[in-house]
C-alpha positions as CSV (number, residue, x, y, z in Angstrom):
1,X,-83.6,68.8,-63.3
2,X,-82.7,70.2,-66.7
3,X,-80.8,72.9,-65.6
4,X,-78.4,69.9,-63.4
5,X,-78.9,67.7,-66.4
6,X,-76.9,70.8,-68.3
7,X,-74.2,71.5,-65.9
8,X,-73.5,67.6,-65.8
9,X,-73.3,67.7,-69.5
10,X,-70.7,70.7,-69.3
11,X,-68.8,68.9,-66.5
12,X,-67.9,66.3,-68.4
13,X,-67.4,67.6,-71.8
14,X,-64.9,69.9,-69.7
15,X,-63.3,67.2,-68.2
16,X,-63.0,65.7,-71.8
17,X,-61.2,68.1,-72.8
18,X,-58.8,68.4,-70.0
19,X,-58.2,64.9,-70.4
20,X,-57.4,65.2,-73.9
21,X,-55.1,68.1,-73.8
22,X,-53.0,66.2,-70.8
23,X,-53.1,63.0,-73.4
24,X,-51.5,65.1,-75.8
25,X,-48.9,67.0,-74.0
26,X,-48.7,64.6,-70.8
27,X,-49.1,64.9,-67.5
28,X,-46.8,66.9,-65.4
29,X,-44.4,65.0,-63.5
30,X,-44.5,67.3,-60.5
31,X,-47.9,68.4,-59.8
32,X,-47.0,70.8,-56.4
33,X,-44.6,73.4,-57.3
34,X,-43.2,76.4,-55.5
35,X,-41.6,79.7,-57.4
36,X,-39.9,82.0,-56.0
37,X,-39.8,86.2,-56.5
38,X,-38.5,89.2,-55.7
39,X,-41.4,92.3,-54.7
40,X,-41.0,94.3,-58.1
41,X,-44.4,94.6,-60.4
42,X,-42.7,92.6,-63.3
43,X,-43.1,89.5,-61.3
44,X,-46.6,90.2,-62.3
45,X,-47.2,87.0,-64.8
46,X,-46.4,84.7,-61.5
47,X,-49.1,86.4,-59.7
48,X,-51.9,86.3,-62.6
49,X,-51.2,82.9,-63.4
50,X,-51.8,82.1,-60.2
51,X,-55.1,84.5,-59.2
52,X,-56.7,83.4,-62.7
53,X,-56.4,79.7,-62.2
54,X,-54.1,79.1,-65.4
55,X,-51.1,76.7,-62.8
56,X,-54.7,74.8,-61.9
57,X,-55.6,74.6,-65.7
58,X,-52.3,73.2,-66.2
59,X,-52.8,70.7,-63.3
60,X,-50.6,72.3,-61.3
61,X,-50.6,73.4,-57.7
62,X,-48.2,76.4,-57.1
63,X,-47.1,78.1,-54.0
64,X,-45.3,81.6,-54.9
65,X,-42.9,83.0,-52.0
66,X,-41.4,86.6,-52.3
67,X,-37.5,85.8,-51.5
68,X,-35.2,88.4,-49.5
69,X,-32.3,89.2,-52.5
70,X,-31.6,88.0,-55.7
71,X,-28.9,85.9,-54.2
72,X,-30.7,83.7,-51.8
73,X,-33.5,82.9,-54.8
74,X,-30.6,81.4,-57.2
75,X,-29.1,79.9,-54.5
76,X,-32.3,78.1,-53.3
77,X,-32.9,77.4,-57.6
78,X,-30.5,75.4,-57.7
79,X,-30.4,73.5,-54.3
80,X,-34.1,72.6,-55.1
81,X,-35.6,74.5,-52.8
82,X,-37.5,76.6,-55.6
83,X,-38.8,74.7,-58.2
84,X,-38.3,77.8,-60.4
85,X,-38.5,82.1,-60.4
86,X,-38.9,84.7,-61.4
87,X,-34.5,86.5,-62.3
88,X,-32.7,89.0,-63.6
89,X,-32.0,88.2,-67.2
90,X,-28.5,87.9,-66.7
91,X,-29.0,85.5,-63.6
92,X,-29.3,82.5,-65.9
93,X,-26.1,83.4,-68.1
94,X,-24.2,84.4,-65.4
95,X,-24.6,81.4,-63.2
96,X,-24.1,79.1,-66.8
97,X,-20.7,80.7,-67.3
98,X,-19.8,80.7,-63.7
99,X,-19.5,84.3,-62.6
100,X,-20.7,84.3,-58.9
101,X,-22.5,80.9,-58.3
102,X,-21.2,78.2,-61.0
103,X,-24.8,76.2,-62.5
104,X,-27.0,75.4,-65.5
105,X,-29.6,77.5,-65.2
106,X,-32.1,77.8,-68.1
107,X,-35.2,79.9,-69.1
108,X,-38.0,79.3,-72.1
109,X,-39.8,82.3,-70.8
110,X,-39.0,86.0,-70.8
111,X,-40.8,88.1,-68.6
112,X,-41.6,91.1,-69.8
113,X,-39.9,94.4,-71.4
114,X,-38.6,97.9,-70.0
115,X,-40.0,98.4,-66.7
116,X,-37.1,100.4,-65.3
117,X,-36.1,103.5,-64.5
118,X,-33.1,105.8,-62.9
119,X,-33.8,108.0,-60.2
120,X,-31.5,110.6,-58.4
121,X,-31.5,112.5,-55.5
122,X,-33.3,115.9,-55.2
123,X,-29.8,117.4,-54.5
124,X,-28.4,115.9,-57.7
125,X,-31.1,116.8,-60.0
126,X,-31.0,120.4,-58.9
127,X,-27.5,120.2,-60.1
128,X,-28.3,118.3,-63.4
129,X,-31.4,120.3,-64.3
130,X,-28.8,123.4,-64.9
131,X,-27.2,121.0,-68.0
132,X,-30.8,120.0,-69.2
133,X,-32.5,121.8,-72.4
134,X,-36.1,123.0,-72.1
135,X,-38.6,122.5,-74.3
136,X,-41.3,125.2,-75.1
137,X,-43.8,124.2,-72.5
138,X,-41.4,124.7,-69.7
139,X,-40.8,121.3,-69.2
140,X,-37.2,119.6,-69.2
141,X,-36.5,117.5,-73.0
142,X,-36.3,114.0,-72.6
143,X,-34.7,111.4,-72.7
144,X,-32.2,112.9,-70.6
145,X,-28.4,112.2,-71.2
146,X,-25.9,111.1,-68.3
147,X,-24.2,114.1,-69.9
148,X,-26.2,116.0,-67.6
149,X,-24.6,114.6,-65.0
150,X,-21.0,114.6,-66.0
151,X,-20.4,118.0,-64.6
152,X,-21.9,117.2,-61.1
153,X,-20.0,113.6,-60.9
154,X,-16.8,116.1,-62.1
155,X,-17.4,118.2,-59.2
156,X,-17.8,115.4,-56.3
157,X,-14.4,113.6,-58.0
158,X,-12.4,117.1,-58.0
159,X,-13.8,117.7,-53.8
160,X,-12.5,114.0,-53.2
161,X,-15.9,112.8,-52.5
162,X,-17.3,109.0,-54.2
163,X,-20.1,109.4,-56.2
164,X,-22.4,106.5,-55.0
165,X,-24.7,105.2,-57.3
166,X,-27.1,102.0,-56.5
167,X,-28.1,98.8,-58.7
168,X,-29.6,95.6,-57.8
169,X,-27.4,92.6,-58.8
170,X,-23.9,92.5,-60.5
171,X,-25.7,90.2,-63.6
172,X,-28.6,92.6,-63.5
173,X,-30.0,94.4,-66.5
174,X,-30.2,97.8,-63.7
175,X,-26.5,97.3,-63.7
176,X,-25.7,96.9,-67.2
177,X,-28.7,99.8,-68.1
178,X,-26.9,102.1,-65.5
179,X,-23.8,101.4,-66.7
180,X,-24.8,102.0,-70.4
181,X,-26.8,105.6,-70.0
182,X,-23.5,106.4,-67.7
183,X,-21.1,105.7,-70.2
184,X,-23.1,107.1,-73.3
185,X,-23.0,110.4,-71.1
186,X,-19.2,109.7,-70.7
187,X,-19.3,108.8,-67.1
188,X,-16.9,105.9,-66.9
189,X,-18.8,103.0,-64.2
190,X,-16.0,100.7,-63.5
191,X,-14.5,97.7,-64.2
192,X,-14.5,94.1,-63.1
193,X,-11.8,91.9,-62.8
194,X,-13.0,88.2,-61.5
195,X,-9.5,87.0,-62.8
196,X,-7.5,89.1,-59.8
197,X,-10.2,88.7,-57.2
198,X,-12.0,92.2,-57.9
199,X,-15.9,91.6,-58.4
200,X,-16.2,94.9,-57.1
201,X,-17.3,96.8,-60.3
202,X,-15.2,99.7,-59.7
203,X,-11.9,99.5,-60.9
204,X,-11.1,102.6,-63.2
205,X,-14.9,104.4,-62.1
206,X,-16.0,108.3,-62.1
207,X,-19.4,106.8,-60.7
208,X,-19.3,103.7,-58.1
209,X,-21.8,101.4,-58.2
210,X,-22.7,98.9,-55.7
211,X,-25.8,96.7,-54.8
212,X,-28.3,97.7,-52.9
213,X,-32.2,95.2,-53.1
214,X,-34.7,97.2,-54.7
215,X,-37.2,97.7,-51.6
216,X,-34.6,99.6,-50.2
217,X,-33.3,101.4,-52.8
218,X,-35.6,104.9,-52.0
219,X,-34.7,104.3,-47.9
220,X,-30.7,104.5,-49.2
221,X,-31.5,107.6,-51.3
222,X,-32.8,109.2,-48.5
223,X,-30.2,108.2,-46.1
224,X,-27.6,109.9,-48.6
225,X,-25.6,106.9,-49.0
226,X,-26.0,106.3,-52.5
227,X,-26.8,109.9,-55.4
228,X,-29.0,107.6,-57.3
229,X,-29.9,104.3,-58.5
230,X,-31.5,101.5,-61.5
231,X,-34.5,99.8,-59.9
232,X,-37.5,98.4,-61.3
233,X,-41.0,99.6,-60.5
234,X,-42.5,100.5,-57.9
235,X,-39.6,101.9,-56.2
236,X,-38.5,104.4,-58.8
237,X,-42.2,106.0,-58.4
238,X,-42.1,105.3,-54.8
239,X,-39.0,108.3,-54.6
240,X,-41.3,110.6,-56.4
241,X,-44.7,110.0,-54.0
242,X,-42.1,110.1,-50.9
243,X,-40.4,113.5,-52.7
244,X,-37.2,112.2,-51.9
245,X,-35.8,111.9,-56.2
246,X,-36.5,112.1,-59.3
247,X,-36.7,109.7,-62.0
248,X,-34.5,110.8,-64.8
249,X,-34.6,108.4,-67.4
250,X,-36.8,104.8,-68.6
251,X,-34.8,101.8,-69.6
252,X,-37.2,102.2,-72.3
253,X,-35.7,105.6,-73.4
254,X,-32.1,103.9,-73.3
255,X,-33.3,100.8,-75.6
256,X,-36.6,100.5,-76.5
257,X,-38.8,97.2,-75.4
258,X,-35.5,95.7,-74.0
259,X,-36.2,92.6,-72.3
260,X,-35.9,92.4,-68.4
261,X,-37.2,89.3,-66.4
262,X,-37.2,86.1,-67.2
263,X,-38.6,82.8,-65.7
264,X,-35.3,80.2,-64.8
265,X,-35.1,76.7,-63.5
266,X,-32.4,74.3,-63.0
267,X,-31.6,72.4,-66.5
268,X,-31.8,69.3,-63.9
269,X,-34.9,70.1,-62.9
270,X,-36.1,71.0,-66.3
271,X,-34.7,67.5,-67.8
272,X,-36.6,65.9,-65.2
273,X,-39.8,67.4,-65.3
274,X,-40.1,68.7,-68.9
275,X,-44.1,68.0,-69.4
276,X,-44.1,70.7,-65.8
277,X,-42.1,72.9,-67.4
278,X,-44.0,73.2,-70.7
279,X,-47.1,73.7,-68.4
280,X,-45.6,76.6,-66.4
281,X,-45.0,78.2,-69.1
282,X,-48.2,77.4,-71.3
283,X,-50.1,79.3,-67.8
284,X,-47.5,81.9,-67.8
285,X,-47.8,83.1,-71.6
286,X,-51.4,83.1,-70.8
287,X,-50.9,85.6,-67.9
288,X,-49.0,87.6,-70.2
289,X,-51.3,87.9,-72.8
290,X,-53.8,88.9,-70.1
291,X,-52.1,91.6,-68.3
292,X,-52.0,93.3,-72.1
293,X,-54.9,92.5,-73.8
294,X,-57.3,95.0,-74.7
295,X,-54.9,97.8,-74.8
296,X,-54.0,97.1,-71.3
297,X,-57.8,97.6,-69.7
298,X,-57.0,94.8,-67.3
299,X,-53.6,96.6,-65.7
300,X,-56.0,97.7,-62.9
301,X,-57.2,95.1,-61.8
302,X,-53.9,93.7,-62.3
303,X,-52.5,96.9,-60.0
304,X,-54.7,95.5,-57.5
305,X,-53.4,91.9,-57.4
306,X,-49.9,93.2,-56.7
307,X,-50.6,95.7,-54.3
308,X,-51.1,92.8,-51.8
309,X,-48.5,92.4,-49.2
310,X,-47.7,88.9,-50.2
311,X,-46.5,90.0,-53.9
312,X,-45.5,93.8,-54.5
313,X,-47.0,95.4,-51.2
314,X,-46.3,99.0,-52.5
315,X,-49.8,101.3,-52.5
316,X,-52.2,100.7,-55.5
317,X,-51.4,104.5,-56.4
318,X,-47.6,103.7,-56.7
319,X,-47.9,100.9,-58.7
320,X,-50.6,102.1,-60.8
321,X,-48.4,105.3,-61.7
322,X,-46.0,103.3,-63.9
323,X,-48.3,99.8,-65.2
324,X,-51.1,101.9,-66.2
325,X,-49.3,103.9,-69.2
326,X,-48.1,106.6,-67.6
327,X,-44.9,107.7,-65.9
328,X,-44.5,110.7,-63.4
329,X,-40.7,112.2,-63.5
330,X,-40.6,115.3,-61.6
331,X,-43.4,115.8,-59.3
332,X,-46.5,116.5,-61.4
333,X,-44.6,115.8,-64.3
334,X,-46.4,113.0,-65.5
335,X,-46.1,111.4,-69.3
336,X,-47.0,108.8,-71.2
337,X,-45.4,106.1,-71.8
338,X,-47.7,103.3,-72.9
339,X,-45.0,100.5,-73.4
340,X,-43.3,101.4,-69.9
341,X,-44.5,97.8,-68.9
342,X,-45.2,95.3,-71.6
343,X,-45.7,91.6,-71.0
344,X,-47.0,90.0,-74.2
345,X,-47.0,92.5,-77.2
346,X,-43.8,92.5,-79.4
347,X,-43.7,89.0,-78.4
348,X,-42.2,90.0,-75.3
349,X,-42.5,86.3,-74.2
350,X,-40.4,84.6,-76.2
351,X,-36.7,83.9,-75.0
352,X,-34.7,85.0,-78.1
353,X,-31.1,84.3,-78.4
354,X,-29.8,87.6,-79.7
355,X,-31.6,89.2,-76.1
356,X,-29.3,86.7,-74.3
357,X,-25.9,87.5,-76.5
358,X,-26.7,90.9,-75.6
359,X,-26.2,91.0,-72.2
360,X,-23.0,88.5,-72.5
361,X,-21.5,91.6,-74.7
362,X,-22.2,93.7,-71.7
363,X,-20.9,91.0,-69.5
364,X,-17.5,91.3,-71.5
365,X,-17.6,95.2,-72.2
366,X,-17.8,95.5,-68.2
367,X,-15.0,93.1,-67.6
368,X,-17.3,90.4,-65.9
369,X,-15.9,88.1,-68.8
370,X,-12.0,88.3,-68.6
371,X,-11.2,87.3,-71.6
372,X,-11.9,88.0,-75.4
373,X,-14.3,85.1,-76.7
374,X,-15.2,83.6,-80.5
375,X,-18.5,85.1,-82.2
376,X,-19.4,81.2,-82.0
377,X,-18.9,81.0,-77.8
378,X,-21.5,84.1,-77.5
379,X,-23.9,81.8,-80.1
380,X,-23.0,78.5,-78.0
381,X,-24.0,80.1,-74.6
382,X,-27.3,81.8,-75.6
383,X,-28.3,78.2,-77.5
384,X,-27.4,76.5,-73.7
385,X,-29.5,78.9,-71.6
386,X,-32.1,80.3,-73.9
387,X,-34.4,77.2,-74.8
388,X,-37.0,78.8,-77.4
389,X,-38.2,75.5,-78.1
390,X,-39.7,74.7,-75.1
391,X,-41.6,78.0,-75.4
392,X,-42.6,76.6,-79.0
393,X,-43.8,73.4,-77.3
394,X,-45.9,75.7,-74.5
395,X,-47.3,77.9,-77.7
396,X,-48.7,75.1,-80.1
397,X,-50.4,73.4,-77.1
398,X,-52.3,76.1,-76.4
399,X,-53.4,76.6,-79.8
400,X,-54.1,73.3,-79.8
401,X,-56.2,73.9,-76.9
402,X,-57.8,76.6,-79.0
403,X,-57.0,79.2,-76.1
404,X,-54.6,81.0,-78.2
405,X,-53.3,81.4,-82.3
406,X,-50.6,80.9,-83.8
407,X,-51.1,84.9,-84.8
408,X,-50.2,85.5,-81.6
409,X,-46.8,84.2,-81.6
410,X,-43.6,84.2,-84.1
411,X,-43.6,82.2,-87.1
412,X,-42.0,78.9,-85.2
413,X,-41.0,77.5,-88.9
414,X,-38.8,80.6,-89.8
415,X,-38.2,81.7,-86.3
416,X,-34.2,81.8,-85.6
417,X,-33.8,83.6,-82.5
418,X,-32.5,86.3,-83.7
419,X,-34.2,89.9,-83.6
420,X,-33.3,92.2,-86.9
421,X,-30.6,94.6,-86.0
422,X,-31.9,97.3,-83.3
423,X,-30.7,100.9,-83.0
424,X,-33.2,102.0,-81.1
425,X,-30.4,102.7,-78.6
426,X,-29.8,106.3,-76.5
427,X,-26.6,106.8,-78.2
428,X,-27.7,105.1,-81.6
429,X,-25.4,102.3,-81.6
430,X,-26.5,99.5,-83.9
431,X,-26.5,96.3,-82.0
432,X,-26.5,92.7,-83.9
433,X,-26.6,89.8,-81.9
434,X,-25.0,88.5,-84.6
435,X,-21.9,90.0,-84.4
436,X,-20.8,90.3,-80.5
437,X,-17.5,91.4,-80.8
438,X,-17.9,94.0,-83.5
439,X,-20.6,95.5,-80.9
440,X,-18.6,95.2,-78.7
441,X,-15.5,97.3,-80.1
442,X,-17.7,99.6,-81.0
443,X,-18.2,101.5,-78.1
444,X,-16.0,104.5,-76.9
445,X,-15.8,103.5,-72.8
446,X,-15.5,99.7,-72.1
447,X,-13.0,97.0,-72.8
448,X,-12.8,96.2,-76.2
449,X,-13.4,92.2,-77.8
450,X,-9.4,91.2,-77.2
451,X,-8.5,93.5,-74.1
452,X,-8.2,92.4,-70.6
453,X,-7.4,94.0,-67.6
């Protein structure tokens, strides 16, 4: 009797406090829910929110569904299909400023960082190991320069032949990473020109790049049709278990803790259902902090999760590989890289403005954007589609709730979105998100703040 007398006691305090923490916030407008993903490991906050009961905590009944491309999920985003998913960083901007589909698409939630990689062929990294310096334990020097490359990308364009390189959306950060190492190697990848009808990406290219979805990208290696490719994980480890490529480089190695995924919904749907959204995104930042805590000791289990056909469905070995801390380049050349995947740390959450102004530079540099814009447009856009205070909202509710602190999170009083000036770049370019079009005419291969094709 005392032992039912106690659990009765705990029920209801329990329920108490869930009632209490809805009072305060207020219930969610829209209780079933269905996100949408694409099979890559950095949908990973989806999935543990889900396993660990945090949408439930929230009062929230989610159904996640793995989508075919990157296309169909923003396309069924904004016809209210999806509720909400997990996309490329750029999908949001992109869609906002109306290149491809035209629609407001926001995000309070960033993803995670890194988490990608660049593998080539076998052929083509017998060619580029010849340009490639070699450190005193045998093994190549890293991070690895496109200027390795160069000379074989030379070679193809004197014997006529394309060099075919793969990435997985046109507004992805694979393309604008690809493109970035490319051109810091002086590989010239092409422009776009949306103004004349070309969204091709290759006007003016040594190396043409085209789309290819990520499952498929190690398949296309093999086939020959593409020399290489961006993808996220697993499929970049997935060419070294199948010994059909090599990984050459991290995004990590070409900008340190660069942010990747982020969560989006429709601003309608946000506008209608803002309690929801603050609760998706209270269960999501506690999925984040999970999958990092204790120096990462729950990645395994986490490994596990994803493994399962109806997320990642890549072996536990694969996906392990890269989410556990370490990163295998050659075969048997395995390093460590502890921040290859990080989720929570470096407040990897939080959706800052100067990340979004960052890939609207690239958007411009690339041609994607047609025409020179204001310092103030770049500011304006980010402020439209980056919505930080929704993520403040999600944050002091659950320190309210006492599951988090405020420790955990940026100072929301002095907070401005703006990270300090990063140079933690491959080619050591300082990038301020402050000043866009000074970034931008910075560089030595892209168009410059007031050209146009």
């Amino acid at each position: 009797m005392g032992a039912v007398k106690v659990a009765t006691i705990g029920a209801t305090i329990s329920a108490c406090l869930v009632t209490q923490a809805y009072a305060e916030l207020g219930y969610p407008e829209k209780e079933e829910l269905k996100f949408g993903f694409i099979k890559l490991t950095d949908m990973a906050p989806l999935a543990i929110a889900y396993e660990n009961g945090y949408f439930e905590d929230e009062g929230l009944y989610v159904t996640l569904e793995a989508q075919a491309n990157w296309k169909v999920l923003l396309d069924r985003v904004i016809d209210g299909q999806l509720d909400g998913a997990h996309m490329l960083a750029g999908q949001p901007l992109g869609a906002t400023i109306g290149f491809g589909t035209q629609a407001h698409i926001i995000t309070a939630f960033s993803m995670d960082l890194n988490g990608n990689g660049i593998t080539v062929s076998n052929e083509i990294w017998e060619q580029m190991k010849k340009n490639i310096p070699v450190g005193a334990d045998g093994k190549v020097e890293h991070p690895i320069s496109a200027s390795a490359l160069k000379p074989v990308v030379e070679s193809y364009k004197a014997q006529g032949k394309p060099f075919n390189m793969g990435m997985v959306f046109p507004v992805s950060t694979h393309n604008y990473e690809l493109r970035y190492w490319l051109a810091a190697g002086g590989i010239k990848p092409g422009y776009y020109a949306p103004h004349k009808g070309d969204i091709s990406g290759q006007l003016d290219a040594d190396a043409l790049l085209s789309v290819t979805p990520p499952p498929q990208m190690p398949a296309t290696l093999e086939a020959g049709t593409i020399y290489g490719y961006c993808v996220g994980e697993p499929w970049n480890q997935q060419a070294v278990f199948k010994g059909i490529g090599v990984p050459v480089i991290t995004d990590y190695e070409i900008w340190k803790n660069n942010p990747e995924k982020v969560f989006g919904v429709s601003k309608g749907w946000a506008d209608e259902n803002p309690n929801t959204h603050i609760r998706v995104v209270k269960a999501m930042i506690r999925a984040a902090k999970w999958l990092d805590e204790n120096n990462n000791a729950n990645r395994p289990e986490a490994v596990e999760i994803l493994s399962r056909s109806e997320y990642v469905g890549a072996d536990y070995d694969v996906i392990a590989n890269s989410m556990t801390g370490t990163f295998e380049y050659e075969k048997g050349d395995i390093r460590d890289v502890p921040d290859f995947n990080v989720f929570f740390r470096h407040n990897a959450t939080y959706p800052y403005y100067s990340d979004a102004i960052w890939y609207l530079t690239q958007m411009r540099r690339w041609g994607q954007i047609s025409e020179q814009k204001s310092d103030n447009w770049y500011m304006d856009i980010a402020k439209k589609v980056y919505r930080p205070d929704i993520y403040a909202e999600a944050a002091k509710s659950l320190i309210e709730d006492g599951v988090m602190n405020a420790s955990e999170f940026p100072d929301f009083a002095t907070e401005d979105g703006f990270k300090a000036p990063q140079s933690d770049f491959i080619d050591g370019v300082v990038y301020d998100g402050r000043k866009p079009n000074e970034y931008i005419d910075s560089f030595e291969i892209g168009l410059k703040a007031d050209q146009s094709l």
